[in-house]
C-alpha positions as a printed NumPy array, in Angstrom:
array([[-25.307,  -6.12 , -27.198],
       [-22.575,  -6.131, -24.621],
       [-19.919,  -5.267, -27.007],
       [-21.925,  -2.422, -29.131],
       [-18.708,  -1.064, -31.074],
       [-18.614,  -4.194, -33.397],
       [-21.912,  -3.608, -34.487],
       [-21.502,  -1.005, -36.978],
       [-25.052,  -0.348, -37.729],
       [-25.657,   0.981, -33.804],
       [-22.498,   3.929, -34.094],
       [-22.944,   6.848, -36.059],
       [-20.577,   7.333, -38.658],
       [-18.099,   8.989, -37.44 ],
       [-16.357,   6.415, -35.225],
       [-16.128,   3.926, -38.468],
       [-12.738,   4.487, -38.965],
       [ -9.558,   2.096, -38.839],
       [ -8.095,   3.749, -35.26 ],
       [-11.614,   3.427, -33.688],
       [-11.942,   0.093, -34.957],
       [ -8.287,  -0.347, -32.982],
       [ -9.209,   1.44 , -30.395],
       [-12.321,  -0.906, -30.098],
       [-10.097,  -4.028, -30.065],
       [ -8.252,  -2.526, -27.097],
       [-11.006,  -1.541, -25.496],
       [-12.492,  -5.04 , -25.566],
       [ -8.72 ,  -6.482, -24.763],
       [ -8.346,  -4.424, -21.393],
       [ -9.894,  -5.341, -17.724],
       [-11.171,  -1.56 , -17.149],
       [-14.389,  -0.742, -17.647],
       [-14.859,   1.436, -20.917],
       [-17.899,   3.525, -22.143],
       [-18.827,   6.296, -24.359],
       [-21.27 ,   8.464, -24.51 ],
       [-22.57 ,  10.893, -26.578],
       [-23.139,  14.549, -27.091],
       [-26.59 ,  13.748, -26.101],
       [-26.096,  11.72 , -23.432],
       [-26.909,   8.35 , -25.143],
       [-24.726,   5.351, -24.655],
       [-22.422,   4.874, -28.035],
       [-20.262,   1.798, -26.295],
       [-19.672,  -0.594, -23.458],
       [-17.097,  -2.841, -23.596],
       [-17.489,  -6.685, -21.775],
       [-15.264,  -5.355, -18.719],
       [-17.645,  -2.738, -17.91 ],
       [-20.425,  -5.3  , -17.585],
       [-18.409,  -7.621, -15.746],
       [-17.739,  -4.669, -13.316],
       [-20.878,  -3.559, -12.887],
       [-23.301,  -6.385, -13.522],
       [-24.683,  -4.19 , -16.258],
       [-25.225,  -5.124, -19.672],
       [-25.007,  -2.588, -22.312],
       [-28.7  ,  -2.606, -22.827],
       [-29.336,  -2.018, -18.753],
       [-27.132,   0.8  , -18.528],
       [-28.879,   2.412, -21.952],
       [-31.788,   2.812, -20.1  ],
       [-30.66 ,   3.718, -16.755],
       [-29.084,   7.286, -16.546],
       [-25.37 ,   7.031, -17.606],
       [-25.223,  10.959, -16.24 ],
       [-23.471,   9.704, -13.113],
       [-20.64 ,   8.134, -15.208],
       [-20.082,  11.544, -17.182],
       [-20.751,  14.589, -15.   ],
       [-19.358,  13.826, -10.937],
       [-16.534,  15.35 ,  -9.824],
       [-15.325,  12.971,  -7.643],
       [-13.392,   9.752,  -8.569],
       [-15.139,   7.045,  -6.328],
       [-18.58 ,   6.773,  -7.507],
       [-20.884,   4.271,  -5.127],
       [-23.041,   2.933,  -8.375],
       [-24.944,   0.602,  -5.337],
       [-24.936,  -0.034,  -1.882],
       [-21.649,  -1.283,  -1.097],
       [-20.496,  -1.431,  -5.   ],
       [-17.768,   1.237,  -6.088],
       [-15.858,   1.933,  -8.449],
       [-12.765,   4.489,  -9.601],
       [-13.74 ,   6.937, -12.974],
       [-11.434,   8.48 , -15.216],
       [-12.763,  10.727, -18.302],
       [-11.353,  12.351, -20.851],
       [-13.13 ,  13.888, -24.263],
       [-12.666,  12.539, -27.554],
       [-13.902,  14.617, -30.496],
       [-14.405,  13.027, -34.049],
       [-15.437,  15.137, -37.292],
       [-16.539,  17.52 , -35.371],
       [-18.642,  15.563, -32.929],
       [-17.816,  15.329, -28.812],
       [-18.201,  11.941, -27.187],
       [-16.954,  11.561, -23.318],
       [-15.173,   8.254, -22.649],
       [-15.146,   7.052, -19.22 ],
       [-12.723,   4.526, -17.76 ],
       [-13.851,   2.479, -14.439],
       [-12.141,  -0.059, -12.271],
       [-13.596,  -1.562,  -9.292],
       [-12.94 ,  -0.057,  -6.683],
       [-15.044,  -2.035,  -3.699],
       [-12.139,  -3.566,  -2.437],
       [-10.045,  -0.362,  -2.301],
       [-12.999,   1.535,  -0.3  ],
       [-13.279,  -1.396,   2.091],
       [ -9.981,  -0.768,   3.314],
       [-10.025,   2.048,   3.57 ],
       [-13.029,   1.825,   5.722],
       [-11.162,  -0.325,   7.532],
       [ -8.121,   1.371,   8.505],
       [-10.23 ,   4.682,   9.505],
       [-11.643,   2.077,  11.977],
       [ -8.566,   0.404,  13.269],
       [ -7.145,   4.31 ,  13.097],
       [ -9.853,   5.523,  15.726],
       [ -9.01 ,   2.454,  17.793],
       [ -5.354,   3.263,  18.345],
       [ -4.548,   0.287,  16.01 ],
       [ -3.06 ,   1.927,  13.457],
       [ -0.382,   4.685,  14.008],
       [ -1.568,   8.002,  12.813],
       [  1.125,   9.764,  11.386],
       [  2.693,   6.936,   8.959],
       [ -0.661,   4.748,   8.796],
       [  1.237,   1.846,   9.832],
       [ -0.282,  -1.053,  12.079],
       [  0.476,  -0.45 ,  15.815],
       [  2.269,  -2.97 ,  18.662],
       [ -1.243,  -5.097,  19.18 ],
       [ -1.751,  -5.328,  15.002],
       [  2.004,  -5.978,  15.263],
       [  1.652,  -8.867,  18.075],
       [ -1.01 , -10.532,  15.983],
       [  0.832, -11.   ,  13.049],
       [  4.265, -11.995,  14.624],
       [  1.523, -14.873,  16.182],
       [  0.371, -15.796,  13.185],
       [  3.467, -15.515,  11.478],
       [  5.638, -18.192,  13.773],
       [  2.673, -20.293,  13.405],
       [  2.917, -20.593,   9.669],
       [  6.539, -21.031,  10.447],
       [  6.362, -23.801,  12.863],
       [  4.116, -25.699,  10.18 ],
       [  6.896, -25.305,   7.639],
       [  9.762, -25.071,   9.427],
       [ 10.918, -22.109,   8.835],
       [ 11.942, -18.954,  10.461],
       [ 10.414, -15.802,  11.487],
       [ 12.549, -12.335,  11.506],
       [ 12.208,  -9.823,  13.777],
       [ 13.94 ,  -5.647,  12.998],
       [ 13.498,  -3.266,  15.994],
       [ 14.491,  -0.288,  14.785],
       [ 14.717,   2.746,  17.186],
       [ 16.072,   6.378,  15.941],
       [ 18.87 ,   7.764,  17.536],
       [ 18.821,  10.994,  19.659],
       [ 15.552,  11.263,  19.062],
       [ 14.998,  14.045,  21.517],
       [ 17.666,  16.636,  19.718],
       [ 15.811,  15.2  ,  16.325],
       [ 13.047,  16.973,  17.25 ],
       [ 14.765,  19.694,  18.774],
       [ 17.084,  20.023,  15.567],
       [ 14.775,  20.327,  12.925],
       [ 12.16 ,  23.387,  12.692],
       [  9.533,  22.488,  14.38 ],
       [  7.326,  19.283,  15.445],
       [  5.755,  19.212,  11.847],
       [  8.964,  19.048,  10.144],
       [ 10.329,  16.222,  12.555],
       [  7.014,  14.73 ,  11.83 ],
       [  7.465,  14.619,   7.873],
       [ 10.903,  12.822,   8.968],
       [  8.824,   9.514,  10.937],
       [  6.597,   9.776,   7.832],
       [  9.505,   9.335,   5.167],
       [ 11.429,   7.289,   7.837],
       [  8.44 ,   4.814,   7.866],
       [  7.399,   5.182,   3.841],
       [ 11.083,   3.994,   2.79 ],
       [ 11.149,   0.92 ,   5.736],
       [  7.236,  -0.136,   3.919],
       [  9.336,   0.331,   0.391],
       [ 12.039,  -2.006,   1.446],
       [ 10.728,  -4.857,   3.034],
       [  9.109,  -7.633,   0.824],
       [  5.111,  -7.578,   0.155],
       [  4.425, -10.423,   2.775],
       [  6.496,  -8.445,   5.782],
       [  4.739,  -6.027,   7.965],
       [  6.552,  -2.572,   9.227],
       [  4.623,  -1.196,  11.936],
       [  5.34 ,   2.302,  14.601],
       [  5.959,   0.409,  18.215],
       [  5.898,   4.685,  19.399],
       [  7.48 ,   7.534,  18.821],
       [ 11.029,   6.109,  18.158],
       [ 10.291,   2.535,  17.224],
       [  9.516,   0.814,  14.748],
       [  9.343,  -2.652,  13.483],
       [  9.292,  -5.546,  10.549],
       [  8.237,  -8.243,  11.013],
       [  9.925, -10.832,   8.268],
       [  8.025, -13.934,   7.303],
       [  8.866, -17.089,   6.009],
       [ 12.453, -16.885,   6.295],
       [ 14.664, -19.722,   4.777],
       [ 18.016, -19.677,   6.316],
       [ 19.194, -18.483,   9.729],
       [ 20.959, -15.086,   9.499],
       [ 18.284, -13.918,   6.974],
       [ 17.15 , -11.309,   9.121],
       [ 20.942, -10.124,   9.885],
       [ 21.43 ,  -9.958,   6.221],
       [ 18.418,  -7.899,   5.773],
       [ 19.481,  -5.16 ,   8.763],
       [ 22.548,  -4.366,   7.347],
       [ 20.747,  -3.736,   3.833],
       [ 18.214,  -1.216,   5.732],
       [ 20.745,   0.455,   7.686],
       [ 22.505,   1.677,   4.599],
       [ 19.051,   2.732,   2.988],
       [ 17.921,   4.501,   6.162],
       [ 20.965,   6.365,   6.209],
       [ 20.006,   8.128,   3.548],
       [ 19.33 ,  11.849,   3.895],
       [ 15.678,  12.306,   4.076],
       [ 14.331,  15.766,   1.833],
       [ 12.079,  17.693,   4.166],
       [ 11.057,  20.93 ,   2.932],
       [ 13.539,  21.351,   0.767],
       [ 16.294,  20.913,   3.224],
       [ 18.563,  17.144,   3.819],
       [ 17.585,  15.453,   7.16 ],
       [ 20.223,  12.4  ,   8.228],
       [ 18.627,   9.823,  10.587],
       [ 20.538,   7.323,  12.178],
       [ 18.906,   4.098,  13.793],
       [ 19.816,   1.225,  15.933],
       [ 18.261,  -2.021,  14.565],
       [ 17.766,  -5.289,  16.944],
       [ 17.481,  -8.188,  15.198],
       [ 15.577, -11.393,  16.427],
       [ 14.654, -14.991,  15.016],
       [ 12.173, -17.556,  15.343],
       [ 12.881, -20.041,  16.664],
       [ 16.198, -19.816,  17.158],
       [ 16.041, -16.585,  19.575],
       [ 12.109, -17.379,  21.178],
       [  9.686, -19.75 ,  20.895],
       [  6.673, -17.069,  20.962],
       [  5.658, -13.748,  19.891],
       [  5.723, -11.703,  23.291],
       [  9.55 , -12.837,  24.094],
       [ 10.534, -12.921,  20.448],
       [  9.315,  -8.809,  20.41 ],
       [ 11.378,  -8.306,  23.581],
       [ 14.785, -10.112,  22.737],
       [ 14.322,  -7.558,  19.557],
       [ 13.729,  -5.104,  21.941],
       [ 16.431,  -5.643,  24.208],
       [ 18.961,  -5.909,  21.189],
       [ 18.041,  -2.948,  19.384],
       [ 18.984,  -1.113,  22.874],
       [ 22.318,  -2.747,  23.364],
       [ 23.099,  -1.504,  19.774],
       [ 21.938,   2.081,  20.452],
       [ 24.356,   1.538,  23.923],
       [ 27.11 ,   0.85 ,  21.657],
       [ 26.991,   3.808,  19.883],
       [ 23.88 ,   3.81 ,  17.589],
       [ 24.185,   3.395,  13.71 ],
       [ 24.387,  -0.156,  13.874],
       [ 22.703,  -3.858,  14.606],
       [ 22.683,  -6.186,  17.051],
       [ 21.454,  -9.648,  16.914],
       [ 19.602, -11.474,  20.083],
       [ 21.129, -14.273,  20.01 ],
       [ 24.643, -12.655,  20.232],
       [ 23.348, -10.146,  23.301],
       [ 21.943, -13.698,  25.28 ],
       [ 25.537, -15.357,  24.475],
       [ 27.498, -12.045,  25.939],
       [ 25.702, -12.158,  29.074],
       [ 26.67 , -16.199,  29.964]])
């Protein structure tokens, strides 16, 4: 019963044809939920996904109401407490008869986070304007992250990035809102560049950071600021109009620059600084800054 499109006696004629029969296999083959109903409301199909999603079978969901599925609005449907998932429909009409397929995908895990972040968001954890973590999210992971490190031997990267003139950036552009869009772009192409297991986060209004995990060689994080600067120089499109920001990146390593995360964060810090001293539009690496002071 889970799989009610093999059974040809249960569909009404019109769906015996070769592309349904293809469209069936497909529909079995994919991990999205899949089920159509009828004109009349009446479950036609349910594929094995859609049970797997739900916890359904095909015979549970005949009985129940399948109205939900086929006439909401919105796209995240809460089918129980704490269960959700994502609905796409479109209409399919065969000689002459309307069915509505509906596509689901669990969505629990999405809503959770998102739960989540409008919690750490209300806490001042996470930034706002470019939903990034904050300094204390940031201090956590750069913990956690030379920990894993010191268990594998292996370094931990640090990229302080602060914008130049940020003052006449704001000034320059029309308005707060459009100087806003900027941080928001600034931040969405720093999250696009960095590898899945880094973390950017918005230190405040000028700084950011990225944290870089599980580094192999020393210099790794050098190699990587020079990369970003050139994709951060990139004009940013704001309203139609081409925005240049310039940054100054400092770059710090574990363990070769600090042996924890509070004085790691601050020889990035301090290096980003020197390189915005020396002009802006460039990097500067910690352990170069602590050898020019001796």
């Amino acid at each position: 019963m889970t799989d009610r499109l093999s059974d040809r006696r249960t569909l009404p004629s019109p769906l015996h044809s070769e592309a349904l029969a293809l469209a069936g296999l497909l529909a079995r083959e994919t991990r999205d939920g899949v089920a159509i109903v009828g004109a009349d409301g009446d479950l036609v199909y349910w594929n094995a996904a859609a049970g797997a999603i739900t916890g359904w079978s095909s015979i549970t969901i005949a009985e129940q109401n399948v109205a939900k599925f086929t006439t909401t609005p919105k796209a995240l449907i809460e089918i129980r407490e704490g269960k959700w998932v994502e609905v796409r429909q479109s209409t399919l009409r065969v000689d002459g008869r309307s069915y509505t397929v509906v596509m689901f995908t669990d969505a629990t895990s999405q809503v959770h986070l998102r739960d989540t972040r409008g919690q750490l968001r209300s806490l001042g954890l996470i930034d706002s304007a470019t939903n990034l973590p904050g300094r204390e999210l940031a201090l956590l992971h750069i913990e956690q992250s030379i920990a894993l490190a010191r268990r594998d031997k292996r370094s931990v990267g640090l990229l302080s990035m602060k914008l130049d003139r940020y003052r006449q950036l704001r000034e320059a552009v029309d308005g707060h809102a459009a100087a806003d869009e900027v941080i928001r772009q600034f931040s969405k192409r720093i999250t696009a560049f960095v590898r899945a297991s880094d973390v950017p986060a918005r230190l405040s209004d000028d700084s950011f950071l990225a944290v870089l995990t599980a580094l192999t060689t020393s210099n790794d994080a050098a190699v990587v600021a020079v990369r970003l600067l050139l994709v951060l120089a990139e004009p940013f499109d704001v309203v139609g109009h081409a925005r240049s920001v310039h940054c100054s990146i400092g770059v710090a390593e574990f363990p070769r620059d600090a042996d924890d995360a509070v004085s790691l964060l601050g020889a990035a810090l301090a290096a980003a600084d020197r390189a915005q001293v020396q002009g802006g539009g460039r990097y500067s690496v910690a352990s170069e800054t602590a050898e020019q002071r001796r």
